[in-house]
Steps between C-alpha positions, in 0.01 A plus 500: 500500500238238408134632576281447800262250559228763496640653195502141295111444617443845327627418215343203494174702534596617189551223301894470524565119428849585630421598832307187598817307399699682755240474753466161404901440547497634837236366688425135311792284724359625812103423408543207320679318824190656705309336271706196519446475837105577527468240217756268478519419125725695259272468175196652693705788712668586161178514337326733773792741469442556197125584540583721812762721238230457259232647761773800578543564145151554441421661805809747544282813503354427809847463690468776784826530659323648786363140598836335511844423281457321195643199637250497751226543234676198298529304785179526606309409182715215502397364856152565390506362167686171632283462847175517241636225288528316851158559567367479157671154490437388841841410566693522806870704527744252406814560766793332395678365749826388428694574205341845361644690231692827564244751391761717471661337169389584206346214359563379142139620390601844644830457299261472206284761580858748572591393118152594331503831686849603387384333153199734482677812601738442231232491217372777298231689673238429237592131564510515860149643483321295285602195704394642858181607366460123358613359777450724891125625310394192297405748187468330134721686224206673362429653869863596522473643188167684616696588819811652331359650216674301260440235207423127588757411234795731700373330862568128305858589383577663777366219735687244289871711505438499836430128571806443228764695754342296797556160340861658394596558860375310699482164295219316250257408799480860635204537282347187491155629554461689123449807413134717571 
C-alpha cells in the first residue's frame, strides 16, 4: 500500500528526497493545469510548480494535518504563489477562450519530469542525495560536504556518477546545465 499524503510530507520533514518525488507524482498534473489556467503560459506555470514543491520541501515541518489535507495545503500555496506573481506583475488572468488544453493530460514537460523522478529513485542513495541537496537547497559541494559529514572530494565523485547515470538515461542534454 503506497503511503499517505501526510505520511510522504513527514518524511519529507525529514529530509527523504524520495518522498517529495511521490508527492510530487501525485499532485503535479492537477496543479500545474491550475496553474495553467490562472496563468496561461506553460514555461511560467511549470516554473512556479516547481517553486511551490520547492516551498513544501523546505517547509514540510510545519504541515499540520489538523488545518487541512495535504492537497489542500499544496493547493493553496499554489493559488497564492501564482495570484502574487499576478499582482507582483500587474497582469490580468488570462482566460482562454476557445481551444484550451486538457489539464488533465499529462503534458510532455510532466512526461519529463515522470522520467527524472523514476531516474532518481533508481540511483544510489548517496547519488540521489548529493544531487537534491545541489539542486531543491542550492548548497555548494563543500556545504554538502559540511552538511553530510563527508569529504569535498567524495561529494565531487559522487555528484559526477550521478550526473553520468542521468545523461545515460535520459539522453546527452539531460544535464546540460554542468555539474556544481
Amino acid at each position: 500500500m503506497d503511503p499517505s499524503d501526510e505520511a510522504l510530507v513527514a518524511r519529507m520533514a525529514e529530509g527523504d528526497s524520495t518522498a517529495l518525488a511521490s508527492l510530487y507524482g501525485r499532485h503535479a498534473p492537477k496543479l500545474l493545469g491550475l496553474l495553467l489556467r490562472m496563468l496561461g503560459g506553460k514555461a511560467e506555470a511549470e516554473d512556479l510548480l516547481h517553486d511551490v514543491f520547492l516551498e513544501a520541501w523546505r517547509h514540510a515541518a510545519d504541515y499540520a494535518p489538523q488545518r487541512g489535507s495535504v492537497r489542500a495545503w499544496l493547493t493553496t500555496r499554489t493559488r497564492s504563489r501564482a495570484l502574487d506573481k499576478i499582482k507582483s506583475a500587474g497582469r490580468r488572468r488570462i482566460v482562454p477562450t476557445e481551444h484550451a488544453a486538457d489539464a488533465s493530460v499529462p503534458s510532455p514537460a510532466y512526461e519529463d519530469h515522470r522520467r527524472l523522478q523514476e531516474t532518481l529513485l533508481e540511483m544510489p542513495e548517496n547519488q540521489r542525495e548529493v544531487l537534491l541537496l545541489a539542486y531543491f537547497e542550492d548548497l555548494s559541494a563543500s556545504e554538502i560536504a559540511v552538511r553530510l559529514g563527508i569529504p569535498l572530494g567524495t561529494v565531487k565523485s559522487r555528484t559526477r556518477a550521478a550526473l553520468t547515470t542521468l545523461r545515460d538515461i535520459l539522453g546527452e542534454d539531460a544535464t546540460g546545465a554542468g555539474e556544481r
